[in-house]
C-alpha positions in Angstrom: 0.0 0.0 0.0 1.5 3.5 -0.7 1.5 6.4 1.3 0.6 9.7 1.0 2.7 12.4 2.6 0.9 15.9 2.9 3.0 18.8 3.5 2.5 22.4 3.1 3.3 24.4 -0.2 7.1 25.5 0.2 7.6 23.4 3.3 10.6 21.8 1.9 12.1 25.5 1.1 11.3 26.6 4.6 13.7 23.7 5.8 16.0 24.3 3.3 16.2 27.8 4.7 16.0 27.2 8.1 19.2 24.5 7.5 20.9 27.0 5.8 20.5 30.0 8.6 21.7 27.6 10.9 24.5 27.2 9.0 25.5 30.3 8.5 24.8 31.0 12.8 27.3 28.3 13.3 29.8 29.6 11.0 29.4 33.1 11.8 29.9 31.3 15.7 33.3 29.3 14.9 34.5 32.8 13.2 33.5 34.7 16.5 35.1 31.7 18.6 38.2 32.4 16.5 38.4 36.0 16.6 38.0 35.8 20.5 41.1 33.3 20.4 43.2 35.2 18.2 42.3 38.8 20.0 43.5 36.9 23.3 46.8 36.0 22.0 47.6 38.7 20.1 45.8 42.3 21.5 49.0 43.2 23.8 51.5 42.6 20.6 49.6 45.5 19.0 50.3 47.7 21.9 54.1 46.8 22.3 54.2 47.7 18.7 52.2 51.5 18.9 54.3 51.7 22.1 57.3 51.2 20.4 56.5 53.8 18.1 54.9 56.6 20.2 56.6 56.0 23.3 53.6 56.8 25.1 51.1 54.7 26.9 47.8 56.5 26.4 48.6 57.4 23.0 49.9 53.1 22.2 46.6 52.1 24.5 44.5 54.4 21.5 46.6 52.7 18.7 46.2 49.6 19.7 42.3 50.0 20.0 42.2 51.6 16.4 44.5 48.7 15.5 42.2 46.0 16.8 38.7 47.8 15.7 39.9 47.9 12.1 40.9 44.5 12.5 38.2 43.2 13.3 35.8 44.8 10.5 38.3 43.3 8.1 38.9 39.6 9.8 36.2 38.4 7.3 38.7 39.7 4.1 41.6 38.0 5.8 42.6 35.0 3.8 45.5 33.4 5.9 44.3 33.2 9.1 47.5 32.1 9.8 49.1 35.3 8.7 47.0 37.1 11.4 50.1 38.5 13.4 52.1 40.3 10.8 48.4 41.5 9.8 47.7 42.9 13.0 51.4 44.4 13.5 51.6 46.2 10.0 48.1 47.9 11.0 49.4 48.7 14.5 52.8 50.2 12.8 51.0 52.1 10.1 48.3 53.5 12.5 50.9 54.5 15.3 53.7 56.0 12.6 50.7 58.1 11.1 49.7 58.9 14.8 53.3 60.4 14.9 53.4 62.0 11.8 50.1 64.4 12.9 51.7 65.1 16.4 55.1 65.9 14.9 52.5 69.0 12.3 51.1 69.6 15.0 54.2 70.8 17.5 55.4 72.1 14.5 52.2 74.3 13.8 52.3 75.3 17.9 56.1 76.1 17.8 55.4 78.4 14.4 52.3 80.0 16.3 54.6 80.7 19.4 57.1 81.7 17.3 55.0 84.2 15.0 53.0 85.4 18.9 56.6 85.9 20.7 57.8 88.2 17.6 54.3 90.1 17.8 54.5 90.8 21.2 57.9 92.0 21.7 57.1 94.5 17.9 54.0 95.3 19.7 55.2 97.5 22.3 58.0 99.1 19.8 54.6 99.5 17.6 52.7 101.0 20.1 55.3 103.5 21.2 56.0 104.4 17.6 52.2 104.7 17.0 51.8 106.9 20.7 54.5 109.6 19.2 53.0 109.5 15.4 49.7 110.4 16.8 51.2 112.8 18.9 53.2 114.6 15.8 49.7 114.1 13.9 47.8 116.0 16.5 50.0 118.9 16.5 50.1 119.8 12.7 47.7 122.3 11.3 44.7 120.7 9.7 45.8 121.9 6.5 49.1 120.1 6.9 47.6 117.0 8.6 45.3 116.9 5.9 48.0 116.7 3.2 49.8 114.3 5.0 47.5 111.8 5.9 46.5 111.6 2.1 49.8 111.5 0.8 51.6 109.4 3.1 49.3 107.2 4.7 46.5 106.9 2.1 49.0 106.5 -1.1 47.9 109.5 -3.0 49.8 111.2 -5.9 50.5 114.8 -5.1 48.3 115.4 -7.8 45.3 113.5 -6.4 45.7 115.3 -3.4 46.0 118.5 -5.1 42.7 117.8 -6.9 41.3 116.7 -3.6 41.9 119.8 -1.5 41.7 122.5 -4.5 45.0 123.4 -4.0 47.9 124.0 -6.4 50.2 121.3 -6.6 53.0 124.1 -4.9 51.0 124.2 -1.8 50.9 120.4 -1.0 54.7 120.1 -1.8 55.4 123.1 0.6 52.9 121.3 3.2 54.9 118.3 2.8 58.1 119.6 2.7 57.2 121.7 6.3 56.1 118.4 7.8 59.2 116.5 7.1 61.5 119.6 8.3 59.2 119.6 11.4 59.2 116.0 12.0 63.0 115.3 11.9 63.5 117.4 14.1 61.2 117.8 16.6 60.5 113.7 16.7 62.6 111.9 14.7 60.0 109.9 13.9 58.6 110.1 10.4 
């Protein structure tokens, strides 16, 4: 007598699928159970090795973590698992030597901003003296003569342009000018 088997539509898929996830649970399991053993063994080698760059602990201990991080998001493109070690110390070097690199900028960035500060402040009192007496002098010219001076000498102007400016012959600025200068040398020796 034969028998009749009734099943569901796609039952036998559904198992094929289910065997299948299971599969891929228990591999994805042995890959975790291997990760776990090869972190163990080899997770202080990638600190000795950021160490021995950096020669620094906190800085190595960051390394290291970086190290192991990108590590594991590419264990799965690994293809010697054998080769693991070497892996994991090249990516410790490389991540620890380009640690160094961007410390080494930036102390060199610091020590050209201390640099550039340290000049500023000592010009700055020289430039602040110096800008004390030229306001001083500037104040005590006849508006007339300040006038032609600021346009000409501190504003760029032609002694034409200024001429045109003030609707004054060109004669007049130049003898404006030339008062200023014979003032300034020698009552300030400044400009």
């Amino acid at each position: 007598m034969q028998e009749w088997v009734l099943t569901e539509t796609g039952g036998e898929s559904e198992a094929a699928d289910l065997r299948q996830e299971r599969a891929q649970a228990e591999t994805s399991a042995a890959r975790h159970r291997e990760w776990e053993a090869l972190l163990a063994e080899n997770a202080p080698l990638a600190f000795r090795v950021a160490r021995g760059v950096l020669r620094n602990d906190a800085d190595a201990e960051d390394v290291a973590q970086e190290a192991l991080l990108r590590a594991h998001h590419r264990f799965e493109g690994l293809r010697e698992r054998a080769r693991f070690r070497a892996w994991l110390v090249r990516i410790s070097f490389r991540i620890a030597l380009d640690r160094l690199r961007a410390v080494k900028r930036r102390q060199a960035r610091e020590a050209q901003w201390v640099l550039e500060n340290s000049r500023n402040a000592a010009h700055q009192g020289d430039n602040a003296e110096f800008q004390r007496q030229f306001d001083r002098a500037m104040d005590e010219l006849p508006e007339k003569q300040r006038l032609v001076v600021f346009l000409a000498a501190m504003e760029g102007h032609t002694l034409e342009d200024v001429s045109l400016l003030l609707a004054v012959p060109i004669g007049t600025v130049k003898a404006r000018l030339f008062l200023h200068e014979k003032l300034s040398r020698r009552n300030y020796d400044v400009l």
